[in-house]
Structures are given as C-alpha cells and as structure tokens.
MILUM-223454 format. One record per residue: residue number from 1; residue in one letter; x, y, z of N, C-alpha, C, CB in turn. Coordinates in Angstrom, 2 decimals, padded with zeros to 5 digits, always signed. Glycine has a CB too. Layout:
BEGIN
NUM, A, X, Y, Z, X, Y, Z, X, Y, Z, X, Y, Z
...
***
This chain:
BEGIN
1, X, -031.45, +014.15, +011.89, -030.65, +012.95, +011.59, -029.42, +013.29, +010.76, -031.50, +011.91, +010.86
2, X, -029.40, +014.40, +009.59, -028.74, +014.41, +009.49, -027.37, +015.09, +009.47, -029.14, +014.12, +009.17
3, X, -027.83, +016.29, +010.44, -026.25, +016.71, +011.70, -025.24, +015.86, +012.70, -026.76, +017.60, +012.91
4, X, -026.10, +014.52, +013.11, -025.50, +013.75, +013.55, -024.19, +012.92, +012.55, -026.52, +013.06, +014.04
5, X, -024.71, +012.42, +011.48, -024.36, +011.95, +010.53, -022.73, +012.83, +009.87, -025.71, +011.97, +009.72
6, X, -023.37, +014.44, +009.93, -022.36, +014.89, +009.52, -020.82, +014.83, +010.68, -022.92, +016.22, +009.10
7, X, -021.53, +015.24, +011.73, -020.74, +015.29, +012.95, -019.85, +013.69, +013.17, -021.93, +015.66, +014.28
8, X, -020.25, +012.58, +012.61, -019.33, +011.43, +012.83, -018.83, +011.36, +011.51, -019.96, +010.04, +013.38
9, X, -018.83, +012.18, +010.30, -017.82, +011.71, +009.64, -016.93, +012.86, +009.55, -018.18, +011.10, +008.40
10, X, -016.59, +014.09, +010.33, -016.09, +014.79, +010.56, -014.91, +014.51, +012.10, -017.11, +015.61, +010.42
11, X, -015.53, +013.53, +012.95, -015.48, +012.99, +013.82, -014.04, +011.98, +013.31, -016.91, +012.50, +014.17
12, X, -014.39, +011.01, +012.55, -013.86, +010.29, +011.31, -012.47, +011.21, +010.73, -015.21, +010.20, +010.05
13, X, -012.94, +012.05, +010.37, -011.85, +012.89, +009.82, -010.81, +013.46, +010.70, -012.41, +013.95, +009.20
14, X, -011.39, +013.87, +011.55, -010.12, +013.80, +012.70, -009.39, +012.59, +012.88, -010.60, +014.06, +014.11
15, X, -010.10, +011.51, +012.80, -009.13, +010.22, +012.90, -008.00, +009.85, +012.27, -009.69, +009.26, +012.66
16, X, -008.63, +010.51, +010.80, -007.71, +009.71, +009.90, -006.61, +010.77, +010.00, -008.29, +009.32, +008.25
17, X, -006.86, +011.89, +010.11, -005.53, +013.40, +010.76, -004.55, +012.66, +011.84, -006.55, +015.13, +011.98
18, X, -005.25, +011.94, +012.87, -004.27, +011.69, +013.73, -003.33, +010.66, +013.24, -004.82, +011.36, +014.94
19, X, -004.06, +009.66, +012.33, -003.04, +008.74, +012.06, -001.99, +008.94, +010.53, -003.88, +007.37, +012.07
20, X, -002.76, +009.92, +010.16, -001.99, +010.46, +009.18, -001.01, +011.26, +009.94, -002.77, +011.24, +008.16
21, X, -000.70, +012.09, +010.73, +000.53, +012.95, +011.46, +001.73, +012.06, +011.64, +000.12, +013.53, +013.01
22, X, +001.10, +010.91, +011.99, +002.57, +010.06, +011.84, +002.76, +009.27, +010.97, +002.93, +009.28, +012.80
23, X, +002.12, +009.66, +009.42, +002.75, +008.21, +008.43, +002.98, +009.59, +007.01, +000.98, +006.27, +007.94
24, X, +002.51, +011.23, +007.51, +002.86, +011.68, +006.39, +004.67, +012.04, +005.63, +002.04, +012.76, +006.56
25, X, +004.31, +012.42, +004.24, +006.12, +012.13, +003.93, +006.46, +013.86, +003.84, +006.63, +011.00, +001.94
26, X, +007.64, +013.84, +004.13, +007.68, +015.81, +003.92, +007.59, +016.10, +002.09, +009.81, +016.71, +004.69
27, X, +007.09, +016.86, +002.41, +006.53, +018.00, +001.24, +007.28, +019.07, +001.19, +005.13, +018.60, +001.45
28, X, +007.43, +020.63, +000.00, +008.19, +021.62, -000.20, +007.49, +022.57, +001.19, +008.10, +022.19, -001.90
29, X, +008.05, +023.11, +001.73, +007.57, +023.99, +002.96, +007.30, +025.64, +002.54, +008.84, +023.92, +004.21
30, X, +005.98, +025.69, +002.07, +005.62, +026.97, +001.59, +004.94, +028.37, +002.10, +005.02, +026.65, +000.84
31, X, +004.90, +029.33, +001.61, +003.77, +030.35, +001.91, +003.66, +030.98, +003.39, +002.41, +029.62, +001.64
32, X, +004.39, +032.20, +003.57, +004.29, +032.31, +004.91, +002.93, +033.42, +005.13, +005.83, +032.81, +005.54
33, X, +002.59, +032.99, +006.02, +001.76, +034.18, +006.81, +001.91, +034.98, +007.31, +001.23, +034.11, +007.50
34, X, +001.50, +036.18, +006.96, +001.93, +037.38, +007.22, +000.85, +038.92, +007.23, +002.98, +037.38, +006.22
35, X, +001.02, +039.76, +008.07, +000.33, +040.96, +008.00, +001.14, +042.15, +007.81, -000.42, +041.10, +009.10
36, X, +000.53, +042.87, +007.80, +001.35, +044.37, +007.77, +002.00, +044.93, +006.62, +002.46, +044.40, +008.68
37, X, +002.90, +045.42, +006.56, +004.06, +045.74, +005.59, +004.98, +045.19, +004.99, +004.65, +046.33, +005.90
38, X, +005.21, +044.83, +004.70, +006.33, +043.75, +004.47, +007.69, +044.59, +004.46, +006.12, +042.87, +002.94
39, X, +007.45, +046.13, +004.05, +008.78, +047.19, +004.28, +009.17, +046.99, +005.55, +008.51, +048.83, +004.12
40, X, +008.45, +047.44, +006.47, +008.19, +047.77, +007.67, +009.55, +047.50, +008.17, +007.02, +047.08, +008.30
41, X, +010.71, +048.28, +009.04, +011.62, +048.10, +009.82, +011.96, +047.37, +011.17, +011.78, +048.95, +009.88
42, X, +010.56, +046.87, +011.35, +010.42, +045.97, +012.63, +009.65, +044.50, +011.94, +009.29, +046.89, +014.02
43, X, +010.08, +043.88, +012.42, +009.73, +042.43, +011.87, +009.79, +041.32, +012.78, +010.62, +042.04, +010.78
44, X, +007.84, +041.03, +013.07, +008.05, +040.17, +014.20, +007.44, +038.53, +014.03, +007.33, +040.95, +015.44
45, X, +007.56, +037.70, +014.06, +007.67, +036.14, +014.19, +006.99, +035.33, +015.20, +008.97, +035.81, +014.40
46, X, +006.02, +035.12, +015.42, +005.24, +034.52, +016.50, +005.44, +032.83, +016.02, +003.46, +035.17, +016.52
47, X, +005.55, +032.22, +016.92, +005.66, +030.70, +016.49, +004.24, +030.31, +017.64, +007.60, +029.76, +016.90
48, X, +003.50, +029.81, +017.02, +002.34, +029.01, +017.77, +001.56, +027.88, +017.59, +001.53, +029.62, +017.89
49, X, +001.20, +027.45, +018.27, +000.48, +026.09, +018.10, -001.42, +026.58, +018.22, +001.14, +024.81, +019.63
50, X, -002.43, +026.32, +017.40, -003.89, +026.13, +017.37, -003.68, +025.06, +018.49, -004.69, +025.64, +015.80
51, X, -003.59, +024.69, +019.25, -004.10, +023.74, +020.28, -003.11, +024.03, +021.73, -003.94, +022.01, +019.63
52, X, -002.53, +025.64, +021.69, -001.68, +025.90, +023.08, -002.73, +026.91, +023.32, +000.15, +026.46, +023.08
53, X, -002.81, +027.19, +025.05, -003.77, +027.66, +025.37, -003.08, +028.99, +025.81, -004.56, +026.83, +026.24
54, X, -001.50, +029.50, +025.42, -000.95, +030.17, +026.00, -001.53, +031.62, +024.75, +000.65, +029.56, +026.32
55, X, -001.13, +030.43, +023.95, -001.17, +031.87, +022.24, -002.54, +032.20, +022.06, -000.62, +031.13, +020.22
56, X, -003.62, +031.18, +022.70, -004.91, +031.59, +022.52, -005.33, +032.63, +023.28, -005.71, +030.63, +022.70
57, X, -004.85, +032.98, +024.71, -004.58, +033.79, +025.59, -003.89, +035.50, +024.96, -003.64, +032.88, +026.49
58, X, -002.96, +034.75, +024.02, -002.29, +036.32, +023.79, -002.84, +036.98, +022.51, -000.53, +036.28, +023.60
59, X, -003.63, +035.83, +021.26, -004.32, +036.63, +020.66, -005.76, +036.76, +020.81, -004.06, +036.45, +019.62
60, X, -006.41, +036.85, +021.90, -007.66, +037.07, +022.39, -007.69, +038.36, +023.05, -008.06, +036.02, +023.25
61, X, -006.49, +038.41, +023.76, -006.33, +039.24, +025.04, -005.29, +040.82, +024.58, -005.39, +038.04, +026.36
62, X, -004.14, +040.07, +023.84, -002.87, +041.49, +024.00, -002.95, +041.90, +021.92, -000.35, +040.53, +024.85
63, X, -003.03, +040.70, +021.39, -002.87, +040.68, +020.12, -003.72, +042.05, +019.50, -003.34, +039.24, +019.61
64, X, -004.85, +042.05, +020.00, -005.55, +043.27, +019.08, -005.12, +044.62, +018.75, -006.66, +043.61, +019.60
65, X, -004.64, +045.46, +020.58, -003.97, +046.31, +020.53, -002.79, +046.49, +019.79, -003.86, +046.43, +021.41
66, X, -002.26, +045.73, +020.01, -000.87, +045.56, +019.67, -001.28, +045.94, +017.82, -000.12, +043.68, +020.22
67, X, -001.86, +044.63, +017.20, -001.64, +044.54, +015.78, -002.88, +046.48, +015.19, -002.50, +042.34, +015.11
68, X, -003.52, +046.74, +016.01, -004.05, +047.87, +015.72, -002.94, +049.44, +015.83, -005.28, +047.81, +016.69
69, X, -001.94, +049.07, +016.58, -001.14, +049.97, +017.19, +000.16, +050.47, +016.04, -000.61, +049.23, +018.60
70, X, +000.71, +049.00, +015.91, +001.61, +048.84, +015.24, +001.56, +048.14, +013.83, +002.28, +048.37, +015.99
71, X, +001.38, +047.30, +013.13, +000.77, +046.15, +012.16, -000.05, +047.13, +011.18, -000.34, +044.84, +013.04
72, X, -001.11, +047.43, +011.92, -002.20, +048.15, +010.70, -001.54, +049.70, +010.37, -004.13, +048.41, +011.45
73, X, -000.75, +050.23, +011.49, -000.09, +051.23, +010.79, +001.08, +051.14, +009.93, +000.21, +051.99, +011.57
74, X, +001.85, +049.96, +009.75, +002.52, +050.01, +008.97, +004.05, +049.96, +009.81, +002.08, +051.08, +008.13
75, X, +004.06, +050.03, +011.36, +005.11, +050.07, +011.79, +006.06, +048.80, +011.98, +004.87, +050.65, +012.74
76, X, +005.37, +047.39, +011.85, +005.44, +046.16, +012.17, +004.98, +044.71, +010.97, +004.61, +046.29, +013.39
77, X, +005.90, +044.72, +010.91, +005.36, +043.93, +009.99, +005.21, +041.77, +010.89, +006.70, +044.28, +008.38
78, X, +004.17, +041.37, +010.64, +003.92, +040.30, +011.68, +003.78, +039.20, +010.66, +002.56, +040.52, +012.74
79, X, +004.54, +037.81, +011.09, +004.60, +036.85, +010.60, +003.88, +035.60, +011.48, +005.87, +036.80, +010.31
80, X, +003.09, +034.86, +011.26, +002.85, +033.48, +012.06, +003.31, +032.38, +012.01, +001.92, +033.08, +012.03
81, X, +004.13, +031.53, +012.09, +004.51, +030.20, +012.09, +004.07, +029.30, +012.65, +005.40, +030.06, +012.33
82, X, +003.69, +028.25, +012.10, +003.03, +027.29, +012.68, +003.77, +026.41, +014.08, +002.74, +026.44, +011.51
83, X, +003.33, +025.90, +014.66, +003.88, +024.39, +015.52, +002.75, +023.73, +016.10, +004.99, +024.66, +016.91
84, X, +002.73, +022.68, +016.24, +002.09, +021.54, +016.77, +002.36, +021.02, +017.97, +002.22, +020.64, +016.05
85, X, +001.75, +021.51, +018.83, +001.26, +021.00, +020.16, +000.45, +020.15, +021.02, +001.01, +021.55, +020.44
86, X, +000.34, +019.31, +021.86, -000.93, +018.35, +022.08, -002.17, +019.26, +022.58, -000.59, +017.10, +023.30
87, X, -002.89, +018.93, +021.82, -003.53, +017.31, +021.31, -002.81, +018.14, +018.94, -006.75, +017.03, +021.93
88, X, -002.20, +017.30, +018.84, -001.34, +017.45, +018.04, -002.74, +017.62, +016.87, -000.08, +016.20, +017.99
89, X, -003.49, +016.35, +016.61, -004.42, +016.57, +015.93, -005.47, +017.83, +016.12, -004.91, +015.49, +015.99
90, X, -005.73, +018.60, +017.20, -006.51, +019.78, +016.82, -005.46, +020.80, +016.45, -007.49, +020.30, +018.00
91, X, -004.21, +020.87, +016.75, -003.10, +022.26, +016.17, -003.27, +022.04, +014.56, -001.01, +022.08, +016.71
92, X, -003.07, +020.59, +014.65, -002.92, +020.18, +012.39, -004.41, +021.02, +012.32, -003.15, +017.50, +011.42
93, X, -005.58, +020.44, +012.62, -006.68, +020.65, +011.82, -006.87, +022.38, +011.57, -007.96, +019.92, +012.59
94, X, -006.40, +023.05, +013.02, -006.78, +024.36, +012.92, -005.94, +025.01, +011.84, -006.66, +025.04, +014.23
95, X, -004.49, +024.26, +011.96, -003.94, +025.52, +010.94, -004.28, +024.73, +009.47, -001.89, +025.97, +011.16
96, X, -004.59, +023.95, +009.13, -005.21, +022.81, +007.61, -006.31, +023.97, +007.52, -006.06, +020.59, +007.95
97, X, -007.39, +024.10, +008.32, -008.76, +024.75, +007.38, -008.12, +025.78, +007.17, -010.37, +025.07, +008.02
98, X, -007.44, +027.04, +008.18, -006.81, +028.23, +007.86, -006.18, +028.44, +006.44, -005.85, +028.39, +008.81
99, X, -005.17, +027.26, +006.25, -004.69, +027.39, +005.02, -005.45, +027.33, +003.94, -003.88, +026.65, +004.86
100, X, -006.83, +026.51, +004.45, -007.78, +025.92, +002.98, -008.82, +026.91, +002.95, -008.62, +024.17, +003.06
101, X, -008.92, +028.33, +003.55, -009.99, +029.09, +003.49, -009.19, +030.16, +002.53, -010.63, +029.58, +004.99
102, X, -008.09, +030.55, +002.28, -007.01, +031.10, +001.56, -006.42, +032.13, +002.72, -007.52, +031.83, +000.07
103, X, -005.29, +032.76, +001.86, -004.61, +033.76, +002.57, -005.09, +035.06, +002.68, -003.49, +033.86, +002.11
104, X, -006.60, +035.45, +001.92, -007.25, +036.48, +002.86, -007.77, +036.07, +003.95, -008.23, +037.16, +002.33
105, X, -008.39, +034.80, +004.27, -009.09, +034.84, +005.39, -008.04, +033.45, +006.54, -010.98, +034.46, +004.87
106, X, -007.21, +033.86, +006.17, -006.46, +032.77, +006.96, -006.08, +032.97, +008.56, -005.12, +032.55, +006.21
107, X, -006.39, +034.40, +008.88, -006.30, +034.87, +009.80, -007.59, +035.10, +010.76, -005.68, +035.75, +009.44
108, X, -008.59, +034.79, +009.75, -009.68, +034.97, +010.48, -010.35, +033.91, +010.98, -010.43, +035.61, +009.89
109, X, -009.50, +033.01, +010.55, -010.16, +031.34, +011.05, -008.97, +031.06, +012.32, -010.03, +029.71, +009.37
110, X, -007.76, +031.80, +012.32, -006.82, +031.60, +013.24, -007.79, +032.06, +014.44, -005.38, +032.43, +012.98
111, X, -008.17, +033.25, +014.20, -008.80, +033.92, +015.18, -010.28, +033.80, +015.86, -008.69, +034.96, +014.75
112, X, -011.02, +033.02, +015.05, -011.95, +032.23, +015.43, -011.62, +031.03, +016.18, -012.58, +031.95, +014.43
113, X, -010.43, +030.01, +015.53, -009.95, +029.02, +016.75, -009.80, +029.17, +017.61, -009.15, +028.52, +016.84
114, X, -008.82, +030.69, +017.88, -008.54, +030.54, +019.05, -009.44, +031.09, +020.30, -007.41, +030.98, +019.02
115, X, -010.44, +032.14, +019.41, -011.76, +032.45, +020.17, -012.34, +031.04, +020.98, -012.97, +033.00, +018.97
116, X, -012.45, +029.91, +020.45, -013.22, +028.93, +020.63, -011.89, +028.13, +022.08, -013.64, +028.00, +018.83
117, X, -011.57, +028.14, +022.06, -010.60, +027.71, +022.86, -010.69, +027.75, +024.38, -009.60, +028.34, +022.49
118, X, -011.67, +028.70, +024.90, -012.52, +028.65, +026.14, -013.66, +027.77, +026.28, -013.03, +029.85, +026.37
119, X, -014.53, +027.60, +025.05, -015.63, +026.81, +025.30, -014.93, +025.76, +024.62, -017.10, +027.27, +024.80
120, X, -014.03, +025.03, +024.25, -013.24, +024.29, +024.17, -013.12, +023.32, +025.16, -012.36, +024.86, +023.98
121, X, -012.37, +024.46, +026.00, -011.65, +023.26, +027.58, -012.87, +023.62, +028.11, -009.87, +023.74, +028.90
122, X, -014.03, +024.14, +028.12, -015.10, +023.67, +029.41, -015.44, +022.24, +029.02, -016.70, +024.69, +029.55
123, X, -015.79, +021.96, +027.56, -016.58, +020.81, +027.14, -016.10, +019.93, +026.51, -017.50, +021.04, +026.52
124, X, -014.85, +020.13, +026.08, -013.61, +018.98, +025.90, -013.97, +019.01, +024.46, -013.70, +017.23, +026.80
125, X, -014.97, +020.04, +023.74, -015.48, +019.06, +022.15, -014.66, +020.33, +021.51, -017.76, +018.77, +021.52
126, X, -013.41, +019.54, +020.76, -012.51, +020.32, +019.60, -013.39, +020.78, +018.46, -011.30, +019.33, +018.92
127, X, -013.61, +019.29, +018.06, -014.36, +019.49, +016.66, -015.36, +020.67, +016.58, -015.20, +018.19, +016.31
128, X, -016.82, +021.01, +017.46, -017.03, +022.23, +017.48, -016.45, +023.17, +017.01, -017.10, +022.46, +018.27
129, X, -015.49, +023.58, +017.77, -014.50, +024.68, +017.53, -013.80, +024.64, +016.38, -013.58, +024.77, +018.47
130, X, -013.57, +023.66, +015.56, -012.93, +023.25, +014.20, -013.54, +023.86, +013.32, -012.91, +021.88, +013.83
131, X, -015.22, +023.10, +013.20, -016.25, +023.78, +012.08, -016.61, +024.85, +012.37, -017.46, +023.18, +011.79
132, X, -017.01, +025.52, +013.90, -016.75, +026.94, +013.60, -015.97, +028.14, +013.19, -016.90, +027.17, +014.11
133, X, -014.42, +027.16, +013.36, -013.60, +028.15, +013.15, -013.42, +028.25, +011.44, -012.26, +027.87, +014.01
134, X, -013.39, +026.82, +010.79, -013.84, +027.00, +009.21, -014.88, +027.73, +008.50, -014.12, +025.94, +008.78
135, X, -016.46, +027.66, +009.41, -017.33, +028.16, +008.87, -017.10, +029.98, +009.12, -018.59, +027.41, +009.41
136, X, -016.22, +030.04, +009.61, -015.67, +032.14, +010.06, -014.77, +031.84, +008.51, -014.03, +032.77, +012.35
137, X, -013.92, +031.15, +008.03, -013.74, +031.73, +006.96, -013.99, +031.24, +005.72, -012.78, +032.04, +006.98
138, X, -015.63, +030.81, +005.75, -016.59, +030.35, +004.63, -016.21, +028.76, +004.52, -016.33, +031.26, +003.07
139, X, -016.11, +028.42, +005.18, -016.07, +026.88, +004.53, -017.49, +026.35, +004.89, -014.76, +025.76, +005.25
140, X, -017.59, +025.13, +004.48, -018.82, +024.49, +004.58, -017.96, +022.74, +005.52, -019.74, +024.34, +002.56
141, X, -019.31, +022.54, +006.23, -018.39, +020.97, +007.32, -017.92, +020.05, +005.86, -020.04, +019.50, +008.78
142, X, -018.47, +020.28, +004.97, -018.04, +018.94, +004.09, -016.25, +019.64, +003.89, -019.28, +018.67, +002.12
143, X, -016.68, +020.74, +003.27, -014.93, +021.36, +003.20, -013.75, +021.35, +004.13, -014.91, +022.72, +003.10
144, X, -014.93, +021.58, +005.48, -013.84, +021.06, +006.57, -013.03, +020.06, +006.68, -014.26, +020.87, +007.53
145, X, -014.52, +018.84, +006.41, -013.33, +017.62, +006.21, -012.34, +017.14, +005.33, -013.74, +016.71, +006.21
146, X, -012.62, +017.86, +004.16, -012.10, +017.62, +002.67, -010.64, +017.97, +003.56, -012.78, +018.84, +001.02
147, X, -010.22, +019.35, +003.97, -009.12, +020.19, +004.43, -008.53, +019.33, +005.42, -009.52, +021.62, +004.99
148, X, -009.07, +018.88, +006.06, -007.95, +017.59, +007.36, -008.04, +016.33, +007.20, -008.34, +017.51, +009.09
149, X, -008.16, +016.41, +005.86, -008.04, +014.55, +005.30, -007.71, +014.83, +003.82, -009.83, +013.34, +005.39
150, X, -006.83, +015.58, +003.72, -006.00, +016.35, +002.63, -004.27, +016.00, +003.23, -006.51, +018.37, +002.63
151, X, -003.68, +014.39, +002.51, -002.62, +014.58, +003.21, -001.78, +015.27, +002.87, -002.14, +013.77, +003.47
152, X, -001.82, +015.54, +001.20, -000.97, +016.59, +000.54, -000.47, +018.07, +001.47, -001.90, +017.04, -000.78
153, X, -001.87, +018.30, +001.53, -001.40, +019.52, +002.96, -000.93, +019.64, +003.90, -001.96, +020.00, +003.57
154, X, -001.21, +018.03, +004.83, -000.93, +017.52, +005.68, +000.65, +017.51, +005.76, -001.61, +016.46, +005.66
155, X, +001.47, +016.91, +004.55, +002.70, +016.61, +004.67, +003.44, +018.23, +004.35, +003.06, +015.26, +003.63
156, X, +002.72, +019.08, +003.58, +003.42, +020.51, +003.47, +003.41, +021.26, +005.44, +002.14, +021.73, +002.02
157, X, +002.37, +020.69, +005.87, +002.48, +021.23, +007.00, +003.31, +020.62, +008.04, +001.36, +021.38, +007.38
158, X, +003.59, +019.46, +007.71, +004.78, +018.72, +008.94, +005.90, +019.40, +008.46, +005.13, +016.79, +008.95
159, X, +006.25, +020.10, +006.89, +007.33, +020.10, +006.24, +007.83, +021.67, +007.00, +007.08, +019.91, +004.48
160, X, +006.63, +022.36, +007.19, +006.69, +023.55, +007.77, +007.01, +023.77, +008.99, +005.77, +024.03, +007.66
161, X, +006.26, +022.67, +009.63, +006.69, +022.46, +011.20, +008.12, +022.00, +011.24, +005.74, +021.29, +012.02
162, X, +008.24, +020.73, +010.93, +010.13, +020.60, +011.00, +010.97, +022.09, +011.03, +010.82, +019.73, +009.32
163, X, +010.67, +022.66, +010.00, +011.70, +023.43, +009.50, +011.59, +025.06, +010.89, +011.23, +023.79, +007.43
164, X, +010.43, +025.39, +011.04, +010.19, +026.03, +012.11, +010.53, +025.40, +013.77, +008.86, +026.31, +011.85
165, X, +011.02, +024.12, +014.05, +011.04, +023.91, +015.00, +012.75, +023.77, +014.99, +010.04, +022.91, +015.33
166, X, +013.23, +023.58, +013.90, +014.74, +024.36, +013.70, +015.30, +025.51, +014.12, +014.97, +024.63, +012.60
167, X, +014.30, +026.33, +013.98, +014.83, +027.57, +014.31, +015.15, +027.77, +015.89, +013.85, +028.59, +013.82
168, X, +015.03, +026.82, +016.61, +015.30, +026.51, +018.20, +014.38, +026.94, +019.28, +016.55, +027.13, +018.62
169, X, +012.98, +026.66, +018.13, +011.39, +027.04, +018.81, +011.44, +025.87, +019.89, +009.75, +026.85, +017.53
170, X, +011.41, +026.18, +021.44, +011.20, +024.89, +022.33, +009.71, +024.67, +022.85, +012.15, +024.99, +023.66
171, X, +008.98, +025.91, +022.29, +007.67, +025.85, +023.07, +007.02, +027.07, +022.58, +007.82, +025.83, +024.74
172, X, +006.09, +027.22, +022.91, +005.00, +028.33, +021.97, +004.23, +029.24, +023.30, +003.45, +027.21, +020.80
173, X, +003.56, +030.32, +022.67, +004.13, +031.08, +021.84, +005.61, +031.72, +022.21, +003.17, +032.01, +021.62
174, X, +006.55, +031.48, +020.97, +008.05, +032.13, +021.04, +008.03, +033.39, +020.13, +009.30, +031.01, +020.46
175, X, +008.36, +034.46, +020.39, +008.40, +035.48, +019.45, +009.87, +036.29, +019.00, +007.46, +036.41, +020.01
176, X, +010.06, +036.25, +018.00, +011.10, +036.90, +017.59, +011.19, +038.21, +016.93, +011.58, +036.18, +016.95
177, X, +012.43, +038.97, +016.87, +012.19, +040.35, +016.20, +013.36, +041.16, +015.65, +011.54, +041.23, +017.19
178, X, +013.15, +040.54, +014.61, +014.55, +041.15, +013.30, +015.20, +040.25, +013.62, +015.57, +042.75, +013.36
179, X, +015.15, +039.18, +013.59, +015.27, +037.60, +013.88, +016.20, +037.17, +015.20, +015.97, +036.87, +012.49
180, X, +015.86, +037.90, +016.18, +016.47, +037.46, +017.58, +015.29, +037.95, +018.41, +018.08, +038.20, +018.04
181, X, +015.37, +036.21, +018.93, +013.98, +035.75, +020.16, +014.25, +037.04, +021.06, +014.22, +033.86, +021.33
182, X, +012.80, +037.61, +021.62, +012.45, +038.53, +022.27, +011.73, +037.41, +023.12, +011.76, +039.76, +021.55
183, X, +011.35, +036.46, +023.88, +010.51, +035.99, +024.32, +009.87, +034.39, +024.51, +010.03, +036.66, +023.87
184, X, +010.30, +033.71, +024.70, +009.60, +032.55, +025.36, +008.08, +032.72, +025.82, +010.41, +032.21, +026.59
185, X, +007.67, +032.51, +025.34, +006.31, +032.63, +026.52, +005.00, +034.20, +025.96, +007.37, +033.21, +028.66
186, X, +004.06, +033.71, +026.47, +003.32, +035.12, +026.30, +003.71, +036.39, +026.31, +002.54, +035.26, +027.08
187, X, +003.86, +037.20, +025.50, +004.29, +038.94, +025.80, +002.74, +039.73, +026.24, +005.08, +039.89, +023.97
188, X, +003.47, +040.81, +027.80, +002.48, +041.41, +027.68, +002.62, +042.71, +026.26, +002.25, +041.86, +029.17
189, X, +001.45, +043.82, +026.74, +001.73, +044.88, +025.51, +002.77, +045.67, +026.11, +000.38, +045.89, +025.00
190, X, +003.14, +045.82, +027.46, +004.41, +046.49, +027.88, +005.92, +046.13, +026.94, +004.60, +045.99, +029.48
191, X, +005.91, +044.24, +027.20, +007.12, +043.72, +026.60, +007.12, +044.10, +025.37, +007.31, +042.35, +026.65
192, X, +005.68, +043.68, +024.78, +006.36, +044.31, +022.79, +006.00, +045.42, +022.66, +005.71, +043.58, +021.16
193, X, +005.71, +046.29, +023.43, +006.49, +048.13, +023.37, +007.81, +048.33, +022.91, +006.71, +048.90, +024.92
194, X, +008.41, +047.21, +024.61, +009.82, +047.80, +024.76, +010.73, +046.52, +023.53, +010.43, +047.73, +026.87
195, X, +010.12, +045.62, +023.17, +010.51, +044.49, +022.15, +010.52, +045.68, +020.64, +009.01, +042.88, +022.13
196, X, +009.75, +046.39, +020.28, +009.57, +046.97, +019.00, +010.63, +048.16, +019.13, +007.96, +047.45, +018.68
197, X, +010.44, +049.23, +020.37, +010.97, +050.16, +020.40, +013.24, +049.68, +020.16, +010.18, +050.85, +021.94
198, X, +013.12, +048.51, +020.52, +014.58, +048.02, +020.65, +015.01, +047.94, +018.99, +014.69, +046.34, +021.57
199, X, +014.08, +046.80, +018.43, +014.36, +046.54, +016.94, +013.88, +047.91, +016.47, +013.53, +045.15, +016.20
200, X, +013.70, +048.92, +016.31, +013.61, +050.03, +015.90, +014.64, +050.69, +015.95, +012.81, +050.55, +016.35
201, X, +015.66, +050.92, +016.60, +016.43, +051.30, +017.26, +017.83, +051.12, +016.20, +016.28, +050.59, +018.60
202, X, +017.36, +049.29, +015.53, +018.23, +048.85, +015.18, +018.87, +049.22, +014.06, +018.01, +047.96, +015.22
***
C-alpha cells in the first residue's frame, strides 16, 4: 500500500513541474557541467534535452568511446547544456534531480536517464525512469520529489535554458567545438574524430 501511495504523490509532483514550467520567474543562470580538463585545447559543448531520444541514442551508444578516448585523457574537455524538449516536463525533471544529486554525481543520473529511455517509450511510464535515474545518484523518491517541486531550481533552470537556446541551439543534440557548431544532430565517433582533430589544429 504503501508504494502506491508513494508513486501518486510523485505522480503529483510531476504535475505541479508541468504547471510550474510556465508560471516560473527567471533566476541567476549558474554552474556549468562539465568533464575533463578544463586546460584541455579542445573544448566541446553538447546541448541536450533528458526527454530527446536522439542524445539518448548518442550517449548510450557513441558517448562512451568517445569520452574514454578523449575526455578521460585529458584531450577534451566536455561541457553539457541543458534544453527542454517535449514532453517538456520529463527534460525539467531529469536535469532537476541531476542537479539535486550534486556535481559529482550529476552525470551519473544523466546517464541513468538516458539508459531508461528505451524502457521508457515501450511503456510510456517516465516517472519510472525519473526515480531510477535519482535513485543511481542516491536520492531517495521523497528527494525526488522534493527536487521537481523545487521552483527555485525550477526558475534557475528556465534561466539556463533561455540563455542556452540563445546561442542559436534549434534542436538537440547540437554540438559545438572551440565555440563553432560542428553538428546539428547526432555525431557518429568518425565525425568527432574528424570534429576534435580540426579544433586541434586550431
């Protein structure tokens, strides 16, 4: 009885996310996400949405190599930017717990979302995929909900999105590198070979 219980006021909490997305006020736009080096002579920019099925695709599939290749050696330094995509309310919630698990494990709840993102679209149930992707970086469902019915965060994260969708992001994943777009759309590991080997160059 009482998993059900938890599951509708988590349920609930998504609600009040959706109707909060359109009544929050902008906030200071903070804290970027980031791996690698921060020296590093190559510097790359992924703009994505937790609820596009394109970026879930590229960090399931190309992302590992890649960030094992380049990133963990120090050759690349990798940034994430948020955007919001439909269903608008699961992109907020995924990147809300990410931020609320901190910036060590903020990546590991990215990467649990987007793991979930297959058994996702078979069964249509987000929320699942929400609390699992919180409980990958220790949260508990009550924390979950605390984190997407947090409008304070809520409005730092529209504040983030505005300002990233400035940068003349039309669609996700967009990737950039030494701050000129390499890419619209999914990269395979061929493209950000020849994407790194260029800004290297530079």
């Amino acid at each position: 009885m009482a998993q059900p219980n938890r599951r509708i006021a988590l349920v609930a909490a998504l609600g009040a996310l959706m109707f909060a997305a359109g009544s929050a006020t902008a906030a200071p736009a903070t804290g970027e996400m980031s791996l690698g080096n921060p020296k590093a002579k190559v510097r790359m920019v992924e703009y994505a949405s937790m609820s596009c099925s394109h970026c879930a695709a590229f960090n399931n599939d190309v992302f590992p190599a890649f960030k094992k290749k380049y990133i963990d050696t120090g050759k690349v330094h990798y940034t994430l930017r948020e955007i919001l995509t439909p269903p608008q309310e699961v992109a907020a919630a995924g990147f809300l717990i990410a931020r609320c698990a901190g910036k060590d494990k903020y990546f590991t709840v990215i990467d649990a979302m987007f793991a979930g993102h297959e058994e996702m679209a078979r069964t249509g149930d987000a929320l699942t995929a929400i609390v699992n992707a919180g409980k990958a970086g220790g949260l508990s469902e009550d924390q979950v909900k605390a984190c997407i019915t947090d409008e304070a965060a809520l409005s730092a994260l529209n504040a983030r999105v505005e300002a990233n969708i400035k940068q003349g992001v039309s669609g996700t994943p967009t990737f950039f590198f030494n701050g000129k777009e390499a890419k619209a759309g999914p990269m395979t590991a061929a493209e950000l070979d020849a994407a790194v080997a260029q800004a290297s160059r530079k």
